[in-house]
C-alpha positions in Angstrom: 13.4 -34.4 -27.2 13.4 -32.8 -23.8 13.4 -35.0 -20.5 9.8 -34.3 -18.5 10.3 -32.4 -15.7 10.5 -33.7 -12.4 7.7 -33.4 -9.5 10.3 -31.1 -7.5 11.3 -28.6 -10.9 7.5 -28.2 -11.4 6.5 -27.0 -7.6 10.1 -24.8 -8.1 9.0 -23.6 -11.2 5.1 -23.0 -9.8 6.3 -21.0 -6.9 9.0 -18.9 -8.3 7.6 -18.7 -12.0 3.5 -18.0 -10.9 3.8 -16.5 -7.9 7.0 -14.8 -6.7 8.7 -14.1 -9.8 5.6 -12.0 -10.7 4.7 -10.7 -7.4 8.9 -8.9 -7.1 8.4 -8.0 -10.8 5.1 -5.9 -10.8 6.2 -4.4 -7.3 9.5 -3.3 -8.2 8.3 -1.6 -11.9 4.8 -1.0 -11.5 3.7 -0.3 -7.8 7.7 1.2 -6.8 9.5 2.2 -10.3 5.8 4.1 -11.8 4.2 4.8 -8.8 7.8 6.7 -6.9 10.6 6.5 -9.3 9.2 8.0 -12.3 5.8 9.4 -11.1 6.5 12.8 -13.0 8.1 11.2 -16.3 5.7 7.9 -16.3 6.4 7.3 -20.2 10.0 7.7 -20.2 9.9 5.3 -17.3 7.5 2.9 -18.8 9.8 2.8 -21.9 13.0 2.3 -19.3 11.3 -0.3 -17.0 10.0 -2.1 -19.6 13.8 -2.7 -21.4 14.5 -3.7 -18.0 12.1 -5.9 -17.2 12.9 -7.6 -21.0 16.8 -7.7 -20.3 16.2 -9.5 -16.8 14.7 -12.2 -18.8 17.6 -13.3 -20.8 15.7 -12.9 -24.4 17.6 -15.1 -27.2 16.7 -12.9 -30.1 15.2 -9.7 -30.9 11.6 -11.1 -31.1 12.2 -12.7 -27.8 13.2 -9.4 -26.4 10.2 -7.7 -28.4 7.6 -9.8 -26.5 9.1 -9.2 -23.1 8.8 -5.4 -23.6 5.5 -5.2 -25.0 4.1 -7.4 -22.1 6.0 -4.6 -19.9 4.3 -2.0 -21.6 1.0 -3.5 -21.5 1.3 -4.4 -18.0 2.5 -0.9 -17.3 -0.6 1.0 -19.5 -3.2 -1.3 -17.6 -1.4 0.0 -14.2 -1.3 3.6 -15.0 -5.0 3.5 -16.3 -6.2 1.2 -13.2 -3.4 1.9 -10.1 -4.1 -1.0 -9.3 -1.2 -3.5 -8.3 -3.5 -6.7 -7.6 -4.6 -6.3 -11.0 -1.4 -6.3 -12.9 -0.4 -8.8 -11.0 -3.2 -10.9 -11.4 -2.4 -10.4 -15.3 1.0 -11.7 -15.4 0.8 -14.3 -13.2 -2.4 -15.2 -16.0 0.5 -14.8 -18.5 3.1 -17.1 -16.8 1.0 -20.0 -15.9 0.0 -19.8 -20.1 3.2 -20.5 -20.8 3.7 -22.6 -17.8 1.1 -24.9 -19.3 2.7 -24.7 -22.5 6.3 -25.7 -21.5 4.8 -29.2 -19.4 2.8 -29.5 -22.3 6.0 -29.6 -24.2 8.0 -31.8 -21.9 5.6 -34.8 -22.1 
């Protein structure tokens, strides 16, 4: 059984996990990678970006890497359809603090 986290890992994990973790993340392959890097080729790049982005997670199996890369893609779609950066990152930071909840959940 895990050990519950302490006061100082959850405000660490808050701050990188909800809010700066998503924040470099939807910059760097949404609003820079789609927007600049691949604004001609923005499939090809959503397809790249989003193996990145799953890679730079550390999955543990297939499936794990699977549900990195679709979140990638979807938040990637929901930026090319919107260009909007708030709103992507609005989304994922919605996604994180799901499973946020889940892992204290899990710790208790």
């Amino acid at each position: 059984m895990q050990q519950p986290f302490s006061k100082n890992q959850i405000l660490w994990m808050t701050i990188t996990g909800l809010i700066i973790g998503p924040f470099i993340e939807e910059l760097s392959y949404r609003a820079i990678g789609l927007k600049y890097v691949f604004r001609n080729y923005e499939i090809i790049g959503m397809m790249i970006l989003s193996c990145v982005f799953a890679f730079t997670h550390y999955p543990n199996s297939t499936i794990d890497f699977l549900i990195y890369f679709q979140s990638s893609i979807i938040y990637s779609i929901i930026y090319l359809k919107s260009r909007r950066f708030e709103l992507v990152l609005i989304l994922h930071i919605l996604n994180n603090s799901f499973t946020f909840i889940l892992m204290l959940i899990e710790s208790f």
